[in-house]
TORKOL-516539 format. One record per residue (C-alpha): x, y negated, z negated; residue number from 1. Coordinates in nm, 2 decimals, padded with zeros to 4 digits, m for minus. Layout:
+--------+--------+--------+-----+
:     px :     py :     pz :   i :
+--------+--------+--------+-----+
:      X :      Y :      Z : NUM :
...
+--------+--------+--------+-----+
This chain:
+--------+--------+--------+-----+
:     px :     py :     pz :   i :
+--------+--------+--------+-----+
: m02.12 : m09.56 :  03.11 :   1 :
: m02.02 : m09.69 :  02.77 :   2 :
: m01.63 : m09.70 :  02.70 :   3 :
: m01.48 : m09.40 :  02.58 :   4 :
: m01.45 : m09.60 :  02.23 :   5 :
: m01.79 : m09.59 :  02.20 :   6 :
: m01.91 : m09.27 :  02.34 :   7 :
: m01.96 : m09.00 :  02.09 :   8 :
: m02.21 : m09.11 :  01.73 :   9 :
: m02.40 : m09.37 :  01.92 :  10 :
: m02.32 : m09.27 :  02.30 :  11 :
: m02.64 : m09.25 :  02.55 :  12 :
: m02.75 : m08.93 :  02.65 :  13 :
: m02.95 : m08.88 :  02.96 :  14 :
: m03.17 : m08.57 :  02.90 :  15 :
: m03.38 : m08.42 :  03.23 :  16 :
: m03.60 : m08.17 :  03.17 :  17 :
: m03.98 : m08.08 :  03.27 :  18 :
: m04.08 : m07.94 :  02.91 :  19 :
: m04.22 : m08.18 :  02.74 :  20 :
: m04.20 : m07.99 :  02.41 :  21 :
: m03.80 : m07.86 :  02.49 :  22 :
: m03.77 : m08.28 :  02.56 :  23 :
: m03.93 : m08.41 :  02.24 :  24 :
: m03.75 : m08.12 :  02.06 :  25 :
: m03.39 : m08.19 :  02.18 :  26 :
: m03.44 : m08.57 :  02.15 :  27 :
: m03.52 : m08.57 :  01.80 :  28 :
: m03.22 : m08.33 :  01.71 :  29 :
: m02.95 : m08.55 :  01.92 :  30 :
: m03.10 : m08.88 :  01.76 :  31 :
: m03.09 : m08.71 :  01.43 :  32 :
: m02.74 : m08.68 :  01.53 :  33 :
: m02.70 : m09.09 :  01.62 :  34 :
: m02.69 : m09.05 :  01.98 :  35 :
: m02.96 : m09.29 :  02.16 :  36 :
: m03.13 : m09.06 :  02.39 :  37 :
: m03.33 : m09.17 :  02.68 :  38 :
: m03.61 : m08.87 :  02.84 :  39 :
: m03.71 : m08.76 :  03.19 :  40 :
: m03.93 : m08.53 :  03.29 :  41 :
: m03.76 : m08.45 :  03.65 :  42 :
: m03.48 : m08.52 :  03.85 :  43 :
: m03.62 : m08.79 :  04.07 :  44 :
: m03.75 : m08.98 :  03.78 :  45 :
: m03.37 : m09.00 :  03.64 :  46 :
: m03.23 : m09.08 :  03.95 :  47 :
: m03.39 : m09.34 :  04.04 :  48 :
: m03.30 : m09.46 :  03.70 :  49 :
: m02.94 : m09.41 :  03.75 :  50 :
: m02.90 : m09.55 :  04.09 :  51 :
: m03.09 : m09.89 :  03.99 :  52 :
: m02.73 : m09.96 :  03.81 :  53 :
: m02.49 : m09.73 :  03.86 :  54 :
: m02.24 : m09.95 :  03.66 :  55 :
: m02.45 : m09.87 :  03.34 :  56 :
: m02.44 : m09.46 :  03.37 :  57 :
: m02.51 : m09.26 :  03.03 :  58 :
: m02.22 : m09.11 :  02.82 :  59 :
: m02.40 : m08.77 :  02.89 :  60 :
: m02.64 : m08.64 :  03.10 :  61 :
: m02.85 : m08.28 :  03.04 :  62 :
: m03.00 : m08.14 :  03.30 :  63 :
: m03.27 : m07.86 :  03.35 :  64 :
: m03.16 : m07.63 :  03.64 :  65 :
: m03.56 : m07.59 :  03.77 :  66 :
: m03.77 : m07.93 :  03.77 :  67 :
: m04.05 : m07.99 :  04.02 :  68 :
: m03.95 : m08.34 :  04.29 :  69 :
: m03.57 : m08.31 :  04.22 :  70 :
: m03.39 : m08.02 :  04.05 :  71 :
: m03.12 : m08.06 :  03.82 :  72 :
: m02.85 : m07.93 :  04.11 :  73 :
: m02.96 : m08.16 :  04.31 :  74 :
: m02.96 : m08.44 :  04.09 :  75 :
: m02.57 : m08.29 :  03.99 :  76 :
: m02.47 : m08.34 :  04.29 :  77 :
: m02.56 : m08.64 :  04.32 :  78 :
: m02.43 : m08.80 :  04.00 :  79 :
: m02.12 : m08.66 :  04.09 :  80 :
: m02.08 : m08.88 :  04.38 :  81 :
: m02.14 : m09.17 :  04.18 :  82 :
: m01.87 : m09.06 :  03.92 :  83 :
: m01.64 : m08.77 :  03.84 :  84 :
: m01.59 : m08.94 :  03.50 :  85 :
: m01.99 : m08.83 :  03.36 :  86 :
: m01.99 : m08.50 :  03.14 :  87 :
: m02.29 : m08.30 :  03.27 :  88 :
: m02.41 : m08.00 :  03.13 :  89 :
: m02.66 : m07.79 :  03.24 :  90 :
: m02.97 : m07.65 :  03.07 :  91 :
: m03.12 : m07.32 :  03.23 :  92 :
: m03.38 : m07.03 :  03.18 :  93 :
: m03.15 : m06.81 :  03.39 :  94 :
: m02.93 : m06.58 :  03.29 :  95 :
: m02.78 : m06.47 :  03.59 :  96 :
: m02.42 : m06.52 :  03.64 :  97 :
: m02.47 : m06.70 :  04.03 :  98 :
: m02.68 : m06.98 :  03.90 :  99 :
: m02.42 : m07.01 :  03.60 : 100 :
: m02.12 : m07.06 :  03.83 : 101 :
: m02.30 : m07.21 :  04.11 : 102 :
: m02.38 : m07.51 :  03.85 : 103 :
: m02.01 : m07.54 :  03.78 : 104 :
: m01.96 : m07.54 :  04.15 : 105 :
: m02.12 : m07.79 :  04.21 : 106 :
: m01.95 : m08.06 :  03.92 : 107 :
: m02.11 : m07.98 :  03.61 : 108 :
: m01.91 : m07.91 :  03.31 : 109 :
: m02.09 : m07.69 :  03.11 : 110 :
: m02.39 : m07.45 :  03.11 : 111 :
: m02.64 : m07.37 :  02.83 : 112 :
: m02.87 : m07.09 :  02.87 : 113 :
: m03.21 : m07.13 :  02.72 : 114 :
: m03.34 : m07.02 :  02.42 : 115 :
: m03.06 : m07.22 :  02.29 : 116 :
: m03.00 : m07.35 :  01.90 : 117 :
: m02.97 : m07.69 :  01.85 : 118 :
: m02.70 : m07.65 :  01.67 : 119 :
: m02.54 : m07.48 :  01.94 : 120 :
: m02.64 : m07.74 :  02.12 : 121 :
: m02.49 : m08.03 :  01.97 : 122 :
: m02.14 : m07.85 :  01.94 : 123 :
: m02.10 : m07.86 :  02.31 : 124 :
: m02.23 : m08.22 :  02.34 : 125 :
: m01.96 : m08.32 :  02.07 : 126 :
: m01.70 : m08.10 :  02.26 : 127 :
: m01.76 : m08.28 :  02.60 : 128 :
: m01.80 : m08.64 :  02.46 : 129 :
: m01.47 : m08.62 :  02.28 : 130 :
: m01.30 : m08.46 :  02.60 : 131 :
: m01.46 : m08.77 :  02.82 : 132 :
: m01.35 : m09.02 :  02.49 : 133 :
: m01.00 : m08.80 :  02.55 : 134 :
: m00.95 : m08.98 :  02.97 : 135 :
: m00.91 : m09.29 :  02.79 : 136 :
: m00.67 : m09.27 :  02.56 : 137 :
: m00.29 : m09.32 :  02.64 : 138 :
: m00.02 : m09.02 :  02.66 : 139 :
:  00.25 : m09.04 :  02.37 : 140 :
:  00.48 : m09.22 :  02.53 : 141 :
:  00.60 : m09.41 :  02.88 : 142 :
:  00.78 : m09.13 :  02.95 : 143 :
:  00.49 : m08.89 :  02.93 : 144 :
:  00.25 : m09.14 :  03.13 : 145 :
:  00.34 : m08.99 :  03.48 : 146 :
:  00.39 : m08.56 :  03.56 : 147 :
:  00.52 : m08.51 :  03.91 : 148 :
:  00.53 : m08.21 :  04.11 : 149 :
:  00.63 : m08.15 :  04.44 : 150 :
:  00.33 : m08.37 :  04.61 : 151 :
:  00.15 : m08.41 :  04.31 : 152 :
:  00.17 : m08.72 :  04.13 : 153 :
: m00.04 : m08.71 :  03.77 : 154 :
: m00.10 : m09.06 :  03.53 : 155 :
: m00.16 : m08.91 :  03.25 : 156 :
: m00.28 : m09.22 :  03.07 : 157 :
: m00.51 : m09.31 :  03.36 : 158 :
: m00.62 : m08.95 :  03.42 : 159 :
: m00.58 : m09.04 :  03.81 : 160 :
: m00.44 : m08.78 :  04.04 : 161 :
: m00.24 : m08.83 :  04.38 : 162 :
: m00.18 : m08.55 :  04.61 : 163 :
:  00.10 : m08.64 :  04.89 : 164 :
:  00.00 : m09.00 :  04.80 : 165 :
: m00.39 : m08.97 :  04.83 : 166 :
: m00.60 : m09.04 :  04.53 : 167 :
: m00.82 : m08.70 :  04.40 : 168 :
: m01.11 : m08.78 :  04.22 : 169 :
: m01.10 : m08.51 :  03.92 : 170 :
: m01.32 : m08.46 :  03.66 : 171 :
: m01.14 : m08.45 :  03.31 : 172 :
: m01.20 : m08.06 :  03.30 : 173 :
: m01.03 : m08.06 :  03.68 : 174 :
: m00.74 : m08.31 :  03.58 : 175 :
: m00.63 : m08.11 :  03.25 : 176 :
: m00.64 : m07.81 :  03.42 : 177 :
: m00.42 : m07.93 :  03.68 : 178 :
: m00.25 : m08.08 :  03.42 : 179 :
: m00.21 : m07.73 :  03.27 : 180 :
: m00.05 : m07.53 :  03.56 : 181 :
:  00.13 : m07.86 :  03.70 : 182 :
:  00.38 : m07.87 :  03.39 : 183 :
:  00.54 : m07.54 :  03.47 : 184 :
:  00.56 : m07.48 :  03.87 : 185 :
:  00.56 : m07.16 :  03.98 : 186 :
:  00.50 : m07.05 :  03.59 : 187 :
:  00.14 : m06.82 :  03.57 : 188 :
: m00.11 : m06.99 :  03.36 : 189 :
: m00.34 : m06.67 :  03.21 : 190 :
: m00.67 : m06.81 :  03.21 : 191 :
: m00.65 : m06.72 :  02.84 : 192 :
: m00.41 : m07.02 :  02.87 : 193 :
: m00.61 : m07.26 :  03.07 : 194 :
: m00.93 : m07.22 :  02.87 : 195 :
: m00.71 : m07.37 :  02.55 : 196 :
: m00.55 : m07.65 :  02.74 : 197 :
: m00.88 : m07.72 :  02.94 : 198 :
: m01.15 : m07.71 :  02.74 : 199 :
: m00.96 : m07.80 :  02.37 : 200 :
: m01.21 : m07.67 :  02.06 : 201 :
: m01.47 : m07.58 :  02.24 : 202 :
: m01.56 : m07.19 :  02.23 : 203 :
: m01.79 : m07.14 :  02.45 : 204 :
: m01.59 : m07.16 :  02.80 : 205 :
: m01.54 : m06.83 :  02.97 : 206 :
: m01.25 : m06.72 :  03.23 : 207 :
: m01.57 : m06.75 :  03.47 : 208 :
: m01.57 : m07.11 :  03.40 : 209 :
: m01.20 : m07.15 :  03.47 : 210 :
: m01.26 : m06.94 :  03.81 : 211 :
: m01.51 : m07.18 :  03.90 : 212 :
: m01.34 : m07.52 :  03.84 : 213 :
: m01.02 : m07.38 :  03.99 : 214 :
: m01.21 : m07.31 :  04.29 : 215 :
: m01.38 : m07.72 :  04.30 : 216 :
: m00.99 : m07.81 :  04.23 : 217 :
: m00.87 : m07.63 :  04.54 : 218 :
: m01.14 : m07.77 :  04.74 : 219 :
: m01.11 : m08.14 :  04.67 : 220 :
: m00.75 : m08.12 :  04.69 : 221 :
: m00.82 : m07.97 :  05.01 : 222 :
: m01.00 : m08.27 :  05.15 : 223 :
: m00.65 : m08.48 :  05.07 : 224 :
: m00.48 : m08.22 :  05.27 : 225 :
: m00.66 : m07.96 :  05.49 : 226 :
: m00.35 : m07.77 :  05.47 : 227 :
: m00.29 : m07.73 :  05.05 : 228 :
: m00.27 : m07.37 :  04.92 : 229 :
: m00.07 : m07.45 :  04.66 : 230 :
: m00.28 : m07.28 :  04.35 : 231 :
: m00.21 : m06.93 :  04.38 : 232 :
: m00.42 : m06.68 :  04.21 : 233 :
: m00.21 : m06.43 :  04.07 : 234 :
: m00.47 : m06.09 :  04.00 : 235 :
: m00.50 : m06.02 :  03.68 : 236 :
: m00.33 : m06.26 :  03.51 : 237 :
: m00.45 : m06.63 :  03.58 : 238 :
: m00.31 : m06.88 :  03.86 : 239 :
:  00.01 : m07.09 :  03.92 : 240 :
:  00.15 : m07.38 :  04.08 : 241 :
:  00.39 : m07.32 :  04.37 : 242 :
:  00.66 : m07.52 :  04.37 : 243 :
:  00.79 : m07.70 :  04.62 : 244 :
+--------+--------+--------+-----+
């Protein structure tokens, strides 16, 4: 992937998709945009892009949900293996809620359901290039660089999280919502609340999507302890941090 000083107007997209049309369509309006923009017409094609230099990922990558060798949650799940630091959002012909949070389930950060406007469109590209451009940039000060609590240890510059002293790999969607509820222990966080402090200017999240990156958070911080329960949901209102 580029730098985050150089993602955004220029940044490479990676857009997967099996309509040639919806392909040549979207590639024109996100070049018109300044973005360089290299097509594939299914997942397998782009993955064996991707894996021939996995130091050299795209900014972005779009995938179709249904494509014919390799489909786009497949192809998620396995970008996300090679890095939790690649937006991904997801392009689908399905309107049904389980394919929506299933997608987020599995690492994607957004969801766009087809017929879509481009310039629809673009305003979530824009939204989750400037979030990634966001990891990179320092916190205002030394003393804001590191947020501890209990066995959580955040770098806030670094975007790197510990958990009782073992790394987390987050995505920046994860990290700021732990971010979020990690500030104020045992404080609820509406998801009302998280929405704004996880996904910044972008109006399309739902509390769905909050449901369904809390629920990747809990699992991965499972895997650094098989014991963690420490994001409670409280019903009706959002979720909290227990302190310790």
């Amino acid at each position: 992937m580029t730098t985050p000083a150089t993602a955004g107007i220029g940044g490479r997209i990676a857009l997967v998709d099996d309509e040639e049309s919806l392909r040549e369509t979207v590639g024109f309006a996100l070049r018109r945009e300044g973005y360089r923009v290299e097509l594939y017409s299914d997942g397998l094609a782009a993955w064996q892009s991707f894996e021939r230099d996995v130091r050299d990922l795209p900014d972005l990558a779009i995938l179709d949900v249904l494509m014919p060798r390799m489909d786009g949650r497949e192809l998620c799940r396995r970008l996300r293996a090679l890095s939790e630091r690649l937006p991904i959002l997801f392009l689908t012909s399905r309107d049904e809620e389980f394919d929506r949070v299933l997608g987020l389930e599995l690492g994607a950060d957004d969801y766009l359901c087809k017929p879509f406007s481009m310039r629809e469109l673009a305003a979530r590209v824009k939204v989750l290039l400037r979030r990634a451009a966001h990891r990179g940039e320092p916190a205002g000060g030394e003393d804001e660089r590191l947020l501890e609590a209990g066995r959580l240890r955040l770098d806030l510059k670094r975007y790197q999280a510990h958990w009782a002293g073992v790394p987390v790999p987050l995505t920046v969607t994860e990290f700021l919502l732990l971010q979020a509820l990690a500030r104020h222990p045992g404080h609820v966080k509406t998801r009302a609340q998280l929405l704004e402090e996880g996904y910044p200017h972008d109006a399309y999240a739902s509390d769905r999507t909050i449901d369904s990156h809390v629920k990747r958070l809990r699992r991965k911080l499972a895997e650094a302890d098989p014991g963690f329960d420490a994001i409670e949901t409280v019903y009706g209102l959002g979720y909290r941090l227990r302190p310790e």
